[in-house]
C-alpha positions as CSV (number, residue, x, y, z in Angstrom):
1,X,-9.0,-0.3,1.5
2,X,-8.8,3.7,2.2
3,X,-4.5,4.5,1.8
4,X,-3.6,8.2,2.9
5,X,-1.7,10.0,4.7
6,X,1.4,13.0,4.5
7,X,4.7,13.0,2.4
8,X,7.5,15.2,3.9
9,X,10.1,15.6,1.3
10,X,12.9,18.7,0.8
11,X,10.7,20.8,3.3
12,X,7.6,20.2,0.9
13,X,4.7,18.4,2.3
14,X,2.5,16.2,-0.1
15,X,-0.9,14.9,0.8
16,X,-2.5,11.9,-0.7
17,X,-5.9,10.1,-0.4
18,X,-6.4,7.3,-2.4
19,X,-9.0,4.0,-2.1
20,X,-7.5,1.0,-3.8
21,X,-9.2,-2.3,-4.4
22,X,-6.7,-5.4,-4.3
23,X,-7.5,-9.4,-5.1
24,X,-6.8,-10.9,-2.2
25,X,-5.9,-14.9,-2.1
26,X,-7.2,-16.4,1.3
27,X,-6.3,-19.9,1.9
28,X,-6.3,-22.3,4.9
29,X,-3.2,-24.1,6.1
30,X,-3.8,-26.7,9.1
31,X,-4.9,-23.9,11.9
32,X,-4.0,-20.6,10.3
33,X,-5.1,-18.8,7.3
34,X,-2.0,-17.4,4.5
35,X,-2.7,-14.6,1.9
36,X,-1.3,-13.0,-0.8
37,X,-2.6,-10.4,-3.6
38,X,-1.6,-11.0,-7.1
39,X,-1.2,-7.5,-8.2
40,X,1.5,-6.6,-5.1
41,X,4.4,-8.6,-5.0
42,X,5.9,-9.1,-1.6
43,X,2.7,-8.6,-0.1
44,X,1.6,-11.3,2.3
45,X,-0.4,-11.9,5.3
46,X,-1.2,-14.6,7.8
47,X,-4.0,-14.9,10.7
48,X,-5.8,-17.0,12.9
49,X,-8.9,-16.3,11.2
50,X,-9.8,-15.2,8.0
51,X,-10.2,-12.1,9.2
52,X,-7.1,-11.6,10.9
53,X,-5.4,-13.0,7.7
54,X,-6.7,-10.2,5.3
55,X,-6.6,-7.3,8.1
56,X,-2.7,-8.5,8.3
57,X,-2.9,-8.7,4.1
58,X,-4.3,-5.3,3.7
59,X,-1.1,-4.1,6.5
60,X,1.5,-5.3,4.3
61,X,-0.2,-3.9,1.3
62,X,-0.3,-0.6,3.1
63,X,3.3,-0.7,4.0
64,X,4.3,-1.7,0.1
65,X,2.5,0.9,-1.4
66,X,3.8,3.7,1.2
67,X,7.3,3.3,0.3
68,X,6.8,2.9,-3.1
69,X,5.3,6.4,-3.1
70,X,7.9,8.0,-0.8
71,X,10.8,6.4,-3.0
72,X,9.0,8.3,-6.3
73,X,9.8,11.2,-4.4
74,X,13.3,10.9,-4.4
75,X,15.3,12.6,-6.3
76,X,13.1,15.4,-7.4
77,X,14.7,18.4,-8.9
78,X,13.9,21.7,-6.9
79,X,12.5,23.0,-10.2
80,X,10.1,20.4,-11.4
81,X,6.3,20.8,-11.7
82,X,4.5,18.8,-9.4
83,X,0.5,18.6,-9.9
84,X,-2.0,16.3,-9.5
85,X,-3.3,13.7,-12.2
86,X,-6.5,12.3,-11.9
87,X,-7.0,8.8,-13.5
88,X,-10.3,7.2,-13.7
C-alpha cells in the first residue's frame, strides 16, 4: 500500500511518502467478505468480493494512519527541529 500526501500545519507544509505493508485478515460471512489488520486497531473493511473487502480494508487503513500523523503534529512548538528520520 503506497500512503502519501501533504501536511499543512502553522503555515508549514510537510510532505510524506511512505509504502507500508499490513496483514490483512480476509474472511467470508454468508455473501460478503469482513476484514480486519492486526497491527491497526479500528481498522476494518467489508466487500462483496474479496477484492472489494481489502480495497475497502486498505481505505480505512489509509484514513487511520492519516490522522494519526496530522494529530503528531499538534502541538508543535514554533522553535523545534523538525527533520527527517529514516528507519530501515
Amino acid at each position: 500500500m503506497y500512503l502519501g500526501g501533504v501536511v499543512r500545519h502553522r503555515k508549514r507544509v510537510y510532505t510524506f511518502s511512505m509504502r507500508n505493508e499490513f496483514t490483512a485478515v480476509i474472511e467470508q460471512e454468508g455473501d460478503w467478505f469482513a476484514a480486519w489488520s492486526p497491527r491497526i486497531p479500528g481498522a476494518n473493511g467489508q466487500g462483496s468480493s474479496v477484492e472489494e473487502c481489502r480495497a475497502s480494508l486498505g481505505a480505512a487503513i489509509r484514513l487511520i494512519l492519516e490522522d494519526r500523523r496530522e494529530d503528531g503534529l499538534r502541538g508543535i512548538p514554533p522553535d523545534a527541529i523538525q527533520e527527517t528520520l529514516t528507519v530501515q
